[in-house]
C-alpha positions in Angstrom: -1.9 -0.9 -12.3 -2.3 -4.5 -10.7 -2.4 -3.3 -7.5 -5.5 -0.4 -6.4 -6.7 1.4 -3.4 -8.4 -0.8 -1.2 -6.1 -3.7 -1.6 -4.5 -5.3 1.8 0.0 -5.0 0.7 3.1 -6.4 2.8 6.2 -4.7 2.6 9.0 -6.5 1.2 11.8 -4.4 1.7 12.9 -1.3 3.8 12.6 -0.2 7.7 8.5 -1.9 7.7 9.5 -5.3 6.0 7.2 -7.7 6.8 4.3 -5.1 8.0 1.2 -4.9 6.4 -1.3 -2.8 5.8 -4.6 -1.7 3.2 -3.7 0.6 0.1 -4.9 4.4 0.7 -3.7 6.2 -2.4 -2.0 4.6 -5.7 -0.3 7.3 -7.8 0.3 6.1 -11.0 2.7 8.3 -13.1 5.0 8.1 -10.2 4.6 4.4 -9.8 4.3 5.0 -5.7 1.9 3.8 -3.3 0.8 5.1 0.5 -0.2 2.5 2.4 -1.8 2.9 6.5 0.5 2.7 8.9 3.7 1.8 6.9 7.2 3.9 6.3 5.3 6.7 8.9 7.1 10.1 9.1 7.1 12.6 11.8 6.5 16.4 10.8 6.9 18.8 13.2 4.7 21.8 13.6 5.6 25.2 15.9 3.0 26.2 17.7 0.9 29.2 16.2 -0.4 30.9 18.7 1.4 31.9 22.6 0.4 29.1 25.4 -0.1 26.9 22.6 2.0 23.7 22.4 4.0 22.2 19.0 3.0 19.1 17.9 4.6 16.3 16.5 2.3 14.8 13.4 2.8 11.2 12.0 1.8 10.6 8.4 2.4 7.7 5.9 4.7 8.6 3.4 4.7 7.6 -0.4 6.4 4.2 -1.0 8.0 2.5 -4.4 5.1 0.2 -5.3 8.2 -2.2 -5.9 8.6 -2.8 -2.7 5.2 -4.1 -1.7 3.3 -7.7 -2.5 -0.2 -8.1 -2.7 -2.0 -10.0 -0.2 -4.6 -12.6 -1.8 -7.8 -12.1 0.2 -8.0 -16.5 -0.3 -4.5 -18.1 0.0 -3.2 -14.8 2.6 0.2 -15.3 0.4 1.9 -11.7 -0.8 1.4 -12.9 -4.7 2.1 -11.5 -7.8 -0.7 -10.2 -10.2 -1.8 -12.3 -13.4 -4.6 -11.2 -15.6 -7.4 -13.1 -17.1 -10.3 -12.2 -19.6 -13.4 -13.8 -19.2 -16.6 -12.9 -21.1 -14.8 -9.5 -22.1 -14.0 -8.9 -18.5 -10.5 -8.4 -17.6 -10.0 -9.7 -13.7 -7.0 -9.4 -11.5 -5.7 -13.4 -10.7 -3.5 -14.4 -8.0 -0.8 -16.1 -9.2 -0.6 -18.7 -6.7 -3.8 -20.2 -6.2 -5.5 -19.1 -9.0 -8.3 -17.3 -7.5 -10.0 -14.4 -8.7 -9.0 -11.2 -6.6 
């Protein structure tokens, strides 16, 4: 997966395009991502007990990790991933300024 938890994204497409925001949870077998404070739902929730109030909740929801760039922490650019094996170490490489992510 070239892009992990952690990671700073902009959205590329959809109602958030050109928002960004850091990585909370990568799911890999369904190739989505939820990232803070991007493509935010509202869930509603009746209120449990009398004299108590309902509540609206706001969550980020689970977006196609095709939609979102990586952010180089160098150049600031939304990049694409490269690879690069050094020594035996495998290391995430932006693919416009070369640097080591």
């Amino acid at each position: 997966m070239k892009i992990k938890s952690g990671d700073k994204v902009t959205m590329q497409a959809g109602k958030d395009k050109g928002k960004s925001g850091k990585v909370l949870q990568v799911m890999t077998e369904e190739g989505r991502i939820v990232v803070e404070g991007l493509n935010l739902l509202i869930k509603h929730q009746k209120a449990r007990k009398s004299g108590e109030k309902g509540q609206r909740i706001q969550f980020p929801a689970a977006v196609n990790i095709a939609k979102v760039a990586l952010l180089c922490p160098k150049c600031g650019k939304p990049t694409r991933v490269s690879f690069k094996v050094e020594a035996g170490k495998k290391s995430r490489v932006c693919a416009k300024c070369k640097e080591t992510i």
